[in-house]
C-alpha positions in Angstrom: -8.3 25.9 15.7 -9.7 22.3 15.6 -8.3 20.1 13.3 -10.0 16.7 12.9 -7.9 13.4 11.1 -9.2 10.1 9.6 -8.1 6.6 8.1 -9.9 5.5 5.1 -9.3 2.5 2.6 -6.9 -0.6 3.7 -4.9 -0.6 6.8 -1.3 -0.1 6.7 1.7 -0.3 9.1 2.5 3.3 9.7 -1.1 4.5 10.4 -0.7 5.0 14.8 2.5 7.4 13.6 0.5 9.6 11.3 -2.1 10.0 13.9 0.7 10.6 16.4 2.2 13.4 14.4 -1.0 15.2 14.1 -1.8 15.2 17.3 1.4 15.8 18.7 1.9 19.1 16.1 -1.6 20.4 16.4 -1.1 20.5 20.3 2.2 22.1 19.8 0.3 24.8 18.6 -2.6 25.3 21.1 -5.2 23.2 18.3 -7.6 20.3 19.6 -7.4 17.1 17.2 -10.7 14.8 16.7 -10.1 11.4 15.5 -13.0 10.3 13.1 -13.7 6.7 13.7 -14.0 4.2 10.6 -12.8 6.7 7.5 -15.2 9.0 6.1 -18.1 7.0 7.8 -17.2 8.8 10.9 -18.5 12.2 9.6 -22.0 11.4 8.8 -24.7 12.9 12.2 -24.8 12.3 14.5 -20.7 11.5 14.2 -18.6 9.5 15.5 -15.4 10.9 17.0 -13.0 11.3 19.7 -11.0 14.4 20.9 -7.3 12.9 21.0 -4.3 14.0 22.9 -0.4 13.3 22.8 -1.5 11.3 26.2 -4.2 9.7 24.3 -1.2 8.6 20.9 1.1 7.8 23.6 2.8 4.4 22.9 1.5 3.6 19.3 3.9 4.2 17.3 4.6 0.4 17.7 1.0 -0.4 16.7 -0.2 -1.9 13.6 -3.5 -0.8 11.9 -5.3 2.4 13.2 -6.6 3.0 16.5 -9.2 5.3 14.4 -10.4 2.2 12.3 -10.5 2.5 8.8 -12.9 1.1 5.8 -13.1 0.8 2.2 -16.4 0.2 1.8 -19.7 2.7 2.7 -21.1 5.6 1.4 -17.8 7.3 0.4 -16.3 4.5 -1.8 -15.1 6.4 -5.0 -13.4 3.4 -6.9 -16.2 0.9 -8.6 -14.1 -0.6 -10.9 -10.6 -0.7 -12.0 -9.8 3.1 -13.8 -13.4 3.8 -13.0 -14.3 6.5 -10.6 -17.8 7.0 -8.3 -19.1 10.9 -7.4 -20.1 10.7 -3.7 -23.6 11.2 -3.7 -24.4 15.0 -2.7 -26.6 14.2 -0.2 -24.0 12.3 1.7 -21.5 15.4 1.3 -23.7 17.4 2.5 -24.8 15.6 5.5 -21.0 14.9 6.1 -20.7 18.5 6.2 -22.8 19.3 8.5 -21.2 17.2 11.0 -17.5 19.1 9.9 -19.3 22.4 10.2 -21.0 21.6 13.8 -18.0 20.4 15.3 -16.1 23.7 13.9 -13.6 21.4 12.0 -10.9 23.7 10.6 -9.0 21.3 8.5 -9.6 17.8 7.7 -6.8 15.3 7.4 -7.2 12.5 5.4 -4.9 9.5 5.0 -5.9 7.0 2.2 -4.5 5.7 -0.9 -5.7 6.8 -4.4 -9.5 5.8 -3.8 -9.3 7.8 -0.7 -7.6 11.2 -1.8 -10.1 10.7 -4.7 -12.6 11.3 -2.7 -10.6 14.2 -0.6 -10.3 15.7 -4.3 -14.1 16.1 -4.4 -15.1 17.4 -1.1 -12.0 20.6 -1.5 -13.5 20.8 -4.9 -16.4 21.4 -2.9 -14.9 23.4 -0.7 -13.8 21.6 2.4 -10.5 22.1 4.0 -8.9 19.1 3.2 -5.3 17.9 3.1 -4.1 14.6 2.3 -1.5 12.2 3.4 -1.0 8.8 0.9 -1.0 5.4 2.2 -0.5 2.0 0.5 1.8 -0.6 1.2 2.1 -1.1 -2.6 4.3 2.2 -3.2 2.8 3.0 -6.2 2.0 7.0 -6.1 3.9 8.6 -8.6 3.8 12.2 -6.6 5.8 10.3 -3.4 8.9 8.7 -3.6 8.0 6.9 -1.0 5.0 6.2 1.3 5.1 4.7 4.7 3.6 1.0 5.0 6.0 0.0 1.9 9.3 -0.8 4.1 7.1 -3.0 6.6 5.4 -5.1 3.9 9.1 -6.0 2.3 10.0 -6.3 5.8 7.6 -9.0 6.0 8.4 -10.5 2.6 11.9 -10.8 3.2 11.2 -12.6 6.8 9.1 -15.1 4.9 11.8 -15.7 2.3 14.2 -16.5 4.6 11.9 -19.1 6.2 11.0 -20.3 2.6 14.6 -21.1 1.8 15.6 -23.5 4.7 12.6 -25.3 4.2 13.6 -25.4 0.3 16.7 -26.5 1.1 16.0 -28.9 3.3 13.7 -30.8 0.9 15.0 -29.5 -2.5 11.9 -27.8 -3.7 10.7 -25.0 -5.7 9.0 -22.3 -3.8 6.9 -20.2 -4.7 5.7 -17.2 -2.5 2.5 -14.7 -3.7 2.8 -11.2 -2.7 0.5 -7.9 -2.9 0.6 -6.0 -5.9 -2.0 -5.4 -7.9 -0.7 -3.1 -10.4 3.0 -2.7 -9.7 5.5 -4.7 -8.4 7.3 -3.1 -6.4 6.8 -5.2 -2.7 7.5 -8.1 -5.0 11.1 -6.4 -6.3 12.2 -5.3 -3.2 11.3 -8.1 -1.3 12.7 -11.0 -3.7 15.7 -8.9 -4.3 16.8 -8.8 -0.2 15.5 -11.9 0.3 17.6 -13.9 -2.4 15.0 -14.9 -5.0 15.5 -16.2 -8.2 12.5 -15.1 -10.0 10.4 -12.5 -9.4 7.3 -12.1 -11.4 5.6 -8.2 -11.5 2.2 -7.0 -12.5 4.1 -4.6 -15.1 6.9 -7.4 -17.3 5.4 -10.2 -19.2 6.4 -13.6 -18.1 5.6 -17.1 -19.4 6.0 -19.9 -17.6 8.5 -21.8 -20.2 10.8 -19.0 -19.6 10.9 -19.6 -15.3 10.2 -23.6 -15.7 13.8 -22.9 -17.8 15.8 -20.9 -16.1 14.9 -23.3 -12.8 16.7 -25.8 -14.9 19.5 -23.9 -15.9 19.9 -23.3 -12.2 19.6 -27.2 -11.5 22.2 -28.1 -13.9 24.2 -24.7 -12.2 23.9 -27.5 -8.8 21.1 -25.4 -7.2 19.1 -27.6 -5.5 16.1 -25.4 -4.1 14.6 -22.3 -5.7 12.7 -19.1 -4.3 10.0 -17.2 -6.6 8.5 -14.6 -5.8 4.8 -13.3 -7.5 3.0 -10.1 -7.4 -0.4 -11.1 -6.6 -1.0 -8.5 -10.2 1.4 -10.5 -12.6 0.9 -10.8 -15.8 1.7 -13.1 -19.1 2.3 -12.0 -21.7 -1.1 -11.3 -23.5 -1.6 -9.3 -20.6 -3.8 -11.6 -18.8 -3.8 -12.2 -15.4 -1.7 -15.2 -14.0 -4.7 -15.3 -10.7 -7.0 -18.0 -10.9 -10.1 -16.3 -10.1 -10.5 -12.8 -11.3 -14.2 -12.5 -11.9 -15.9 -10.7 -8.6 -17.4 -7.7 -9.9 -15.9 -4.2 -9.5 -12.4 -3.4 -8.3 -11.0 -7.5 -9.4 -10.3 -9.5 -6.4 -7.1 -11.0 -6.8 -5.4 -14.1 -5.7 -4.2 -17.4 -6.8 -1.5 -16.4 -8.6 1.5 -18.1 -6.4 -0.7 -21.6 -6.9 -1.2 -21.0 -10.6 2.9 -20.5 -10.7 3.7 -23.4 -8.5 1.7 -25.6 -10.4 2.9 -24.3 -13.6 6.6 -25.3 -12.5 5.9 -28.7 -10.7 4.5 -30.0 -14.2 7.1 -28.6 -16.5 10.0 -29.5 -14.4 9.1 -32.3 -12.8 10.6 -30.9 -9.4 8.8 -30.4 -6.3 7.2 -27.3 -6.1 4.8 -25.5 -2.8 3.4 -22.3 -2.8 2.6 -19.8 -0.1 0.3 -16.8 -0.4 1.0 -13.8 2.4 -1.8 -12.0 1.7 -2.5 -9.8 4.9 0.2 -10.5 6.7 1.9 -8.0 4.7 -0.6 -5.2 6.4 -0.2 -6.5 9.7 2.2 -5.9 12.5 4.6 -3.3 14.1 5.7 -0.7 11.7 9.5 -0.8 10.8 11.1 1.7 12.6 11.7 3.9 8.9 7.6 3.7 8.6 7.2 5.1 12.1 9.2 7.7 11.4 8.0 8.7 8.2 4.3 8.4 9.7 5.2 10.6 11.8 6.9 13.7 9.4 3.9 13.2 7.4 1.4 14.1 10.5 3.4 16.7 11.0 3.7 18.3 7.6 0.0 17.6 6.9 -0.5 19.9 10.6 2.0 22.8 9.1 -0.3 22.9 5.8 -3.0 23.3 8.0 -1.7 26.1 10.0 -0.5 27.5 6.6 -4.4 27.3 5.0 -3.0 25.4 2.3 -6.0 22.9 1.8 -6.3 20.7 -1.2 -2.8 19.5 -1.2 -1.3 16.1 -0.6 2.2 15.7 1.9 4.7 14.5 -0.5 8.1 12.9 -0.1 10.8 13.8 -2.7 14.6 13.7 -2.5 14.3 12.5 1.5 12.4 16.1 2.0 8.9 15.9 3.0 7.0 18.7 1.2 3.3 18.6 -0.8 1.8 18.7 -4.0 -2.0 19.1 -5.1 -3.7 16.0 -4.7 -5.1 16.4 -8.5 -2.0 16.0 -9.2 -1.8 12.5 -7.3 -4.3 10.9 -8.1 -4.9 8.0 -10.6 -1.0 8.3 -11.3 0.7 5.2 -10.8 4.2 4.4 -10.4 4.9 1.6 -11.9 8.6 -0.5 -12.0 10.2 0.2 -15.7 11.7 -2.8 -17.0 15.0 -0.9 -17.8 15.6 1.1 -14.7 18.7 0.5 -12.0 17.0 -1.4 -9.6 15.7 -4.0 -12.9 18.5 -4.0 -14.1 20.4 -4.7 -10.6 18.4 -8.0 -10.5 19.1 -9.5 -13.6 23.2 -8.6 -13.4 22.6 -11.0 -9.9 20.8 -13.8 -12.0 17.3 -13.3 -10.9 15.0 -13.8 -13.8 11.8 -11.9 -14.6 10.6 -15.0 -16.4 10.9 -12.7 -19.8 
């Protein structure tokens, strides 16, 4: 059997140990792998692969990004707009197909996030042997506890909090740190929770800035003398607007400004010194924590025993620290979003960390 394996959508710590999973499995079983190079862009003739073997994944597991390449952009885009959905043209299927056919592709791994595994959905619907494996940083897929990518991104908001704080202390300031999340918070939660924020503002509860500007002051008169807040790059006010600055480029909304729109927000209300710092990438970049390499790598794995099993059109899933599957209908456009009354919520606020609600 030949199985082949691609990256589509944003880059992710996490990616080298998926890849290193399926190539290690497949040849475990007597299979060739073939790496597609940039996503599903790779498939179209005259293709553009390579055959890959456990020499070939040998010391990546400590790599950042994808050795495969990745894109979110071409002729398999399926996400035009935020809840709005594209068909991948059927010439372009079928072209793709050919390629998958010629090259006598067995099964097809595809890791990607919900825009990805969208499109997956349409080419099994279609009858390709597909399998999927989920990847965002954001961990926001309702049918996985847990996808690899997240623990590296808090790993990299915590590191910056920490760095934030000395400086705060040092010159008494408010500051104010913007992290991804577009529609839910959790980076932003996990992150200003372990690294000793005292706001943190989410995509999915309301804040105004009257509420943070007071409970900064409440903490001043407390004798705090610096502050750390943390924002989702997705937060919201309470009308349900968008705290970000510029929202308004067409299709999926680009965000960003939200940290600055906060900071400045605070500096005038209070009167105290406030700076802002937006990660932005830096969250996708870097070595993988070593729970992200690992969990790469059980999903390669599991995604190669679905294979060998023929059961195409599902999604590796992991659930109660097993890693199983589920149908990637059943994945997709399902978001799992932080609940304002759950432990972790609920955690925070006993600590004295304010949602700014």
């Amino acid at each position: 059997m030949r199985i082949g394996i691609l990256n589509s959508g944003g880059d992710c710590p996490g990616l080298n140990a998926v890849i290193h999973g399926v190539v290690g499995a497949a040849a475990a079983k007597g299979w060739e792998a073939i790496g597609f190079r940039d996503g599903f862009e790779g498939l179209l003739p005259p293709g553009d692969f390579t055959v890959l073997t456990p020499k070939d994944t040998e010391g990546i597991l400590k790599l950042g990004g994808t050795i495969l390449g990745t894109t979110n952009k071409g002729n398999f885009a399926a996400k035009i707009g935020e809840g709005d959905v594209a068909q991948v043209p059927q010439e372009i299927v079928d072209r793709a197909k050919k390629t998958l056919d010629q090259l006598e592709i067995g099964a097809l791994v595809v890791v990607g996030g919900d825009g990805s595994l969208t499109t997956a959905m349409q080419l099994h619907d279609q009858g390709w042997p597909v399998i999927g494996v989920p990847k965002t940083i954001d961990n926001d897929l309702q049918a996985t506890a847990m996808t690899f990518g997240f623990d590296s991104a808090v790993s990299c908001v915590v590191d910056s909090l920490d760095r934030l704080q000395t400086t705060g202390q040092s010159h008494k300031r408010v500051m104010v740190l913007e992290v991804m999340g577009r529609h839910a918070g959790w980076i932003a939660l996990w992150g200003g929770m372990a690294g000793g924020a005292s706001v943190i503002l989410l995509p999915e509860i309301g804040f105004s800035y009257e509420k943070v500007a007071e409970h900064i002051k409440i903490r001043e008169a407390q004798g705090y003398t610096s502050h750390l807040v943390v924002v989702a790059e997705g937060a919201k006010l309470p009308d349900g607007n968008l705290a970000t600055i510029d929202s308004n480029c067409g299709g999926e909304v680009r965000l960003g400004g939200a940290g600055e729109q906060v900071a400045n927000a605070i500096e005038s209300i209070t009167g105290k010194e406030t700076r802002f710092t937006t990660l932005g990438h830096i969250q996708r970049g870097g070595a993988p924590t070593a729970l992200d390499r690992i969990l790469g790598v059980r999903f390669g794995v599991m995604a190669a025993r679905l294979a060998e099993e023929g059961k195409f059109g599902r999604m590796v899933s992991y659930q109660s620290y097993h890693v199983d599957s589920v149908p990637i209908k059943d994945a997709v456009d399902k978001l799992r979003l932080v609940e304002n009354k759950t432990e972790v919520v609920e955690a925070a606020r006993s600590v004295g960390i304010s949602f700014g609600d």
